[in-house]
BAVEX-27255 format. One record per residue: residue number from 0; x negated, z negated, y negated of N, C-alpha, C in turn. Coordinates in pm, 1 decimal. Last residue first. Example, Ala and Ser with C-alpha at 12.3 -4.5 7.8 and 13.67 -1.06 7.14 Angstrom:
// residues 2
{1; {-1285.0; -708.0; 225.0}; {-1367.0; -714.0; 106.0}; {-1290.0; -787.0; -3.0}},
{0; {-1319.0; -780.0; 569.0}; {-1230.0; -780.0; 450.0}; {-1320.0; -780.0; 330.0}},
//
This chain:
// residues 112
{111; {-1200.9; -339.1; -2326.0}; {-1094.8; -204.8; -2443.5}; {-1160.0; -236.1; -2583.9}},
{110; {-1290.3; -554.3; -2191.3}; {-1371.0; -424.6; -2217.7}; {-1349.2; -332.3; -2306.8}},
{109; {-1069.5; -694.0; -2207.1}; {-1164.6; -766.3; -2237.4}; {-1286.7; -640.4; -2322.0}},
{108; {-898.1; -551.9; -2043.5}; {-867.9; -553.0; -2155.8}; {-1008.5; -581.1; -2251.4}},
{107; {-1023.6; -563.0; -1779.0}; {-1013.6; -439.9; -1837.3}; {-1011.3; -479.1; -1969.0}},
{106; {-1029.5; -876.7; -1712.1}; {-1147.6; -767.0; -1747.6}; {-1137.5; -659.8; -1820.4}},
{105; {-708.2; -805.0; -1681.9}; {-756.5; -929.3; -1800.2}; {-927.9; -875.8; -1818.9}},
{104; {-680.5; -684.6; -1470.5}; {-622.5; -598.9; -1611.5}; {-701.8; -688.6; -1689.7}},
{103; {-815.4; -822.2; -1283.5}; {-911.7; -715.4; -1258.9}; {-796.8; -643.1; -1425.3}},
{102; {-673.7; -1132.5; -1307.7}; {-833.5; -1112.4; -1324.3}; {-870.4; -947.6; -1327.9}},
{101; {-454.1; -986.9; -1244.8}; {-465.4; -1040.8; -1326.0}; {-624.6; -1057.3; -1387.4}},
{100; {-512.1; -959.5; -936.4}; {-461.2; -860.4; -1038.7}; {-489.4; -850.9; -1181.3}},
{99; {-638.1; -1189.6; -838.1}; {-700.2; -1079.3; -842.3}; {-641.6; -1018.8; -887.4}},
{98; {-395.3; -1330.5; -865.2}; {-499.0; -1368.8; -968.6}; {-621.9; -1303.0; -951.1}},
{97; {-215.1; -1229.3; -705.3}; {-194.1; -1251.9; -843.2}; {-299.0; -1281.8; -901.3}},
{96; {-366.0; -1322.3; -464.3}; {-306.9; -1118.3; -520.8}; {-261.0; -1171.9; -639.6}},
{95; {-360.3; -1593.7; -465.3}; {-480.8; -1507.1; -483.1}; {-420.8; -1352.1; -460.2}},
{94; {-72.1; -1605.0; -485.2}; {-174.5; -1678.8; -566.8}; {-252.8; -1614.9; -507.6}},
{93; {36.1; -1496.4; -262.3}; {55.1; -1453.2; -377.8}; {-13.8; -1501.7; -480.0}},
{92; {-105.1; -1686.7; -1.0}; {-119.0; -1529.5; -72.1}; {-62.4; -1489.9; -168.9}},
{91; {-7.7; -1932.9; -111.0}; {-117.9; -1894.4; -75.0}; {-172.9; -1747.6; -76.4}},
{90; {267.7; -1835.8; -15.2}; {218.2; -1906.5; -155.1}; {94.0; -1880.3; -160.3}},
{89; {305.4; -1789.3; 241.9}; {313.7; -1667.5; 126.2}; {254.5; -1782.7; -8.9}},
{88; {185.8; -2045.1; 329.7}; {95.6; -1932.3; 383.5}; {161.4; -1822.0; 277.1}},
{87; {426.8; -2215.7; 285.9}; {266.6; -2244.3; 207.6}; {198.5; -2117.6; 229.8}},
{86; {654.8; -2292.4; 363.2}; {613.8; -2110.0; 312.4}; {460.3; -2149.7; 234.4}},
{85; {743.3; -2520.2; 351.5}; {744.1; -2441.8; 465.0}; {651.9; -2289.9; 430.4}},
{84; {1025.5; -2495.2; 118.5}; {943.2; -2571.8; 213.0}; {884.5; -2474.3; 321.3}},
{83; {1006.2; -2169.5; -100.5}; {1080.9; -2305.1; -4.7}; {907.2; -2346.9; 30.8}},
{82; {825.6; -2148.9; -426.0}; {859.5; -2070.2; -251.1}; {928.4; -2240.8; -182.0}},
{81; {1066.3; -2109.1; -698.4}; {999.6; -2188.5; -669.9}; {949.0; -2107.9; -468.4}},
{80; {1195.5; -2080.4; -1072.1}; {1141.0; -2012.1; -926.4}; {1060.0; -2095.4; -863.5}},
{79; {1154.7; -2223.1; -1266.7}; {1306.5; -2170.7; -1218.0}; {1285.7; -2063.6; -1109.6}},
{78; {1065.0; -2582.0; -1257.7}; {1050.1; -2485.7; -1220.7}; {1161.3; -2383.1; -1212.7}},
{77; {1078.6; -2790.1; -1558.5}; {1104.6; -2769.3; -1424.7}; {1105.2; -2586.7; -1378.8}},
{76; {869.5; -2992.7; -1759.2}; {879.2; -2893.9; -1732.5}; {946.9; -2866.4; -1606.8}},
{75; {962.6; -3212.8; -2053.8}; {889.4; -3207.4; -1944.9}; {976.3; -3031.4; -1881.6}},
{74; {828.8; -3388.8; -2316.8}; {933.1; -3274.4; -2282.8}; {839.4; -3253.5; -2145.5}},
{73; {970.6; -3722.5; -2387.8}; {868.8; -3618.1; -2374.5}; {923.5; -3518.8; -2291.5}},
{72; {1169.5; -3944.4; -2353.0}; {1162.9; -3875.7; -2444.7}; {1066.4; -3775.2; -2513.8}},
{71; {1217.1; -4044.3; -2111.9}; {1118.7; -4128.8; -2171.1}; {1100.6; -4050.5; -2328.1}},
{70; {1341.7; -3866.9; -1942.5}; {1422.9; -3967.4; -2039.7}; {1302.6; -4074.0; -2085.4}},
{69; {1264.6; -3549.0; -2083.3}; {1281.1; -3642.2; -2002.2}; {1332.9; -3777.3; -2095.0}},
{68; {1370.8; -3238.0; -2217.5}; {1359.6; -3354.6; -2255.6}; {1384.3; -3482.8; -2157.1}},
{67; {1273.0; -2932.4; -2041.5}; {1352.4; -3059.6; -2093.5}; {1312.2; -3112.6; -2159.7}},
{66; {1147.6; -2581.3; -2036.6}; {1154.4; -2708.1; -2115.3}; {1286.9; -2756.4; -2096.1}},
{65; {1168.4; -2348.0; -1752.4}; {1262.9; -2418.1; -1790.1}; {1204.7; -2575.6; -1849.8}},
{64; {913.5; -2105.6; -1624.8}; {1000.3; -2269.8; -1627.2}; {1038.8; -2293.7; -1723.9}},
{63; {816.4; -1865.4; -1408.6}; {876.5; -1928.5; -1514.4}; {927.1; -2078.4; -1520.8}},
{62; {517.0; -2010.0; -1201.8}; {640.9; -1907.2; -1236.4}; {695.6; -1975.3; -1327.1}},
{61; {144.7; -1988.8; -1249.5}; {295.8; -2076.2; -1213.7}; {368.6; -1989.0; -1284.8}},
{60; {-161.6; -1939.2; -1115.8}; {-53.8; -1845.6; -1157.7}; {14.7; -1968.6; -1140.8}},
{59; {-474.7; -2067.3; -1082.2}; {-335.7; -2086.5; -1049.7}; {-241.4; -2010.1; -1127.4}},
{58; {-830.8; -2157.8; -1049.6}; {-774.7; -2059.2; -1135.2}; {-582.9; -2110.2; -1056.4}},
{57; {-1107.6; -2377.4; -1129.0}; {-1009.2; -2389.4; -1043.8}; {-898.8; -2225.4; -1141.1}},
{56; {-1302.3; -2477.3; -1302.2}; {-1314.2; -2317.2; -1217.6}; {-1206.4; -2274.5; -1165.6}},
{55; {-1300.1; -2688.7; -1417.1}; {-1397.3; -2682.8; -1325.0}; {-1377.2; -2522.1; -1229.2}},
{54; {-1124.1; -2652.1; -1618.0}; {-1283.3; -2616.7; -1645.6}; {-1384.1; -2663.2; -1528.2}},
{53; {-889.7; -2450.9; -1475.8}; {-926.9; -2563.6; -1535.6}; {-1072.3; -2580.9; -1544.8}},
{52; {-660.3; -2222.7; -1595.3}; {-836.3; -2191.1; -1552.4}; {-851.0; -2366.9; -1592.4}},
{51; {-319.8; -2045.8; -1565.8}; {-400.5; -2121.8; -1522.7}; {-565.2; -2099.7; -1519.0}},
{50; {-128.2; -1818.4; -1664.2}; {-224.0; -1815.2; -1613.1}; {-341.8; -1950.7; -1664.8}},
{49; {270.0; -1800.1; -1581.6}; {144.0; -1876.2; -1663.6}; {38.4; -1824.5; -1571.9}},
{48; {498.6; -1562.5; -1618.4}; {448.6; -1660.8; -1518.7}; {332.5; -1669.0; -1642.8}},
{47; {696.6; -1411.5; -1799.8}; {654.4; -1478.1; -1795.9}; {546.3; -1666.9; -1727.5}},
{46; {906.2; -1266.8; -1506.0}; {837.0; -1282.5; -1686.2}; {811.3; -1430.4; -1658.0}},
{45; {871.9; -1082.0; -1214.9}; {857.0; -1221.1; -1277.3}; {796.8; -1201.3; -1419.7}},
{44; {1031.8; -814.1; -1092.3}; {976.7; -836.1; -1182.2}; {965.1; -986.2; -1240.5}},
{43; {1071.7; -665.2; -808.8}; {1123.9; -771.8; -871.9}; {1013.5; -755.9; -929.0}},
{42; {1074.9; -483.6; -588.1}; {1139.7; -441.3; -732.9}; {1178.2; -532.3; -776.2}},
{41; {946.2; -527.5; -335.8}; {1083.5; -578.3; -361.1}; {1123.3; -522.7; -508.9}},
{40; {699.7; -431.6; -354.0}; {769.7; -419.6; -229.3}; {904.2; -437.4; -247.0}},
{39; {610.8; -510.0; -605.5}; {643.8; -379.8; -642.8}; {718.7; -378.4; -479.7}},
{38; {644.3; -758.1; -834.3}; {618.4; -762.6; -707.4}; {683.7; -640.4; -625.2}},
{37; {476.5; -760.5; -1122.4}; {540.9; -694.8; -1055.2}; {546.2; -720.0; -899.1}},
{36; {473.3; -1018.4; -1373.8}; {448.7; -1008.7; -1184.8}; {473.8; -860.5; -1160.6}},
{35; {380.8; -1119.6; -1726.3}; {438.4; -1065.8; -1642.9}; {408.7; -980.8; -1482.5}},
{34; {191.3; -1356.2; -1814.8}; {189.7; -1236.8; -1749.3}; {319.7; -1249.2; -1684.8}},
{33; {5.7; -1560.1; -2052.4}; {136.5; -1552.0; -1998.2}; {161.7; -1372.9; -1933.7}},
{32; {-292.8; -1774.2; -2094.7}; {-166.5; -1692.8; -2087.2}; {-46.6; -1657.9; -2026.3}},
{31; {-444.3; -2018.1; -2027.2}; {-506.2; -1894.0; -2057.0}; {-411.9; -1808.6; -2113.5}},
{30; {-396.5; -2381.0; -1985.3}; {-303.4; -2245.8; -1994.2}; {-404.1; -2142.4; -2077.5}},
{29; {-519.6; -2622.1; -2010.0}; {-583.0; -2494.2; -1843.0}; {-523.4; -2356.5; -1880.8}},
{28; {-519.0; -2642.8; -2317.4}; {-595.3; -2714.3; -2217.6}; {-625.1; -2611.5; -2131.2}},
{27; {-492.0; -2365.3; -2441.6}; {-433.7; -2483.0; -2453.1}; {-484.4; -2556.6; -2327.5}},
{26; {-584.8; -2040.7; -2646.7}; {-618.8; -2092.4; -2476.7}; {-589.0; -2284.4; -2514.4}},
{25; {-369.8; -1850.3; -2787.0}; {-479.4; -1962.8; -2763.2}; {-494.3; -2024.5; -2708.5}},
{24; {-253.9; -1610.9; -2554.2}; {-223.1; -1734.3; -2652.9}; {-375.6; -1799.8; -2711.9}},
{23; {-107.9; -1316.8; -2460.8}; {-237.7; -1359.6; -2492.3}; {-204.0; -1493.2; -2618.3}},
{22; {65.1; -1165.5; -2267.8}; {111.3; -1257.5; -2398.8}; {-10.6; -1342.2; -2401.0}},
{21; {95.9; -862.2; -2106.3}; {43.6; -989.1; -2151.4}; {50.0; -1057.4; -2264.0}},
{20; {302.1; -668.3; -1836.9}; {294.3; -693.1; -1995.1}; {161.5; -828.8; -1985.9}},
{19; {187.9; -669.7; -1546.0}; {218.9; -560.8; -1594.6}; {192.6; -608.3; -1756.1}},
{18; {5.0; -684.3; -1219.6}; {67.5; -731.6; -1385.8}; {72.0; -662.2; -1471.7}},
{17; {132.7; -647.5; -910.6}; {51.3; -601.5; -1024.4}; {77.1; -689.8; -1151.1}},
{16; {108.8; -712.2; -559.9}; {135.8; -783.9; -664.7}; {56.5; -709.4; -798.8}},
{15; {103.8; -613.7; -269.3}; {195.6; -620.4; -324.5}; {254.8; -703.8; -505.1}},
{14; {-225.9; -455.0; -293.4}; {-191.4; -573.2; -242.9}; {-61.3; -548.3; -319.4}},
{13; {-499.1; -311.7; -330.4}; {-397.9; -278.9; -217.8}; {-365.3; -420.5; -170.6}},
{12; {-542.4; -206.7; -736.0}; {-541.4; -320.8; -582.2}; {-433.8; -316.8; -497.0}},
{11; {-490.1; -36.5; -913.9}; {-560.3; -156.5; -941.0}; {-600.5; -212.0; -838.4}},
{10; {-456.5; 273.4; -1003.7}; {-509.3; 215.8; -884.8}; {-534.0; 79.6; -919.8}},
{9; {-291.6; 337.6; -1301.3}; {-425.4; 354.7; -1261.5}; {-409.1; 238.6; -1085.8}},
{8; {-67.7; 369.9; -1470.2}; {-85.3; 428.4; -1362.1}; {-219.5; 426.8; -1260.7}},
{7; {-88.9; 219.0; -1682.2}; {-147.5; 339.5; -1674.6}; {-169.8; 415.9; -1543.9}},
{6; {203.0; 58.0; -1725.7}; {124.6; 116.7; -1819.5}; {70.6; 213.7; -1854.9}},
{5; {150.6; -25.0; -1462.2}; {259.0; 25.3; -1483.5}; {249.8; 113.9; -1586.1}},
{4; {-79.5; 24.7; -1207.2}; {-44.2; -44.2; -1312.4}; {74.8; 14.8; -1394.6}},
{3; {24.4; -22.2; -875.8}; {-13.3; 90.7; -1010.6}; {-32.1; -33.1; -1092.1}},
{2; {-118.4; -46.6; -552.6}; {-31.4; -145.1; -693.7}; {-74.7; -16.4; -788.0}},
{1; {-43.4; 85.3; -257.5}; {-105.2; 98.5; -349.7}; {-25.9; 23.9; -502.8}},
{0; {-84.6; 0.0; 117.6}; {0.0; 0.0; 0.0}; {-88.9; 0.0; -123.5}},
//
């Protein structure tokens, strides 16, 4: 299987996961940015997942989420996608095809 990029059509990686838009922030403690998923087997599109780097190296994609207000009165975060119990092994692979995607447009750009 072949990921496009959506953009440019270009070959990125033979894995079911591309990124497509980026919302480049000022980098906030681990948060790097915000990417949109293509998960091109299924024609689903995830906005706005986070890109994770904690300064010991560690890298993590998280899916959209939903700000509260907890009852201690700090805003706290819940997930609006999540993989069931049990599914550690697709988690595990979509986190590293996501963050080899991501890592190989986020170089590109870097280079533009």
């Amino acid at each position: 299987m072949q990921i496009n990029h959506p953009d440019s059509r270009r070959k990125l990686i033979a894995d079911p996961v591309a990124p497509t838009a980026c919302r480049h922030i000022v980098p906030k403690n681990t948060l790097r940015g915000f990417r949109d998923l293509e998960l091109s087997r299924v024609g689903l599109v995830l906005r706005d997942c986070t890109w994770h780097r904690h300064a010991d190296g560690k890298e993590w994609v998280g899916f959209p989420a939903r700000s509260y207000t907890g009852q201690d009165g700090e805003t706290k975060w819940t997930p609006l996608i999540e993989f069931a119990e049990g599914a550690g092994e697709a988690r595990k692979q979509f986190q590293q095809q996501a963050l080899d995607a991501i890592r190989a447009v986020a170089g590109e750009e870097a280079s533009a």
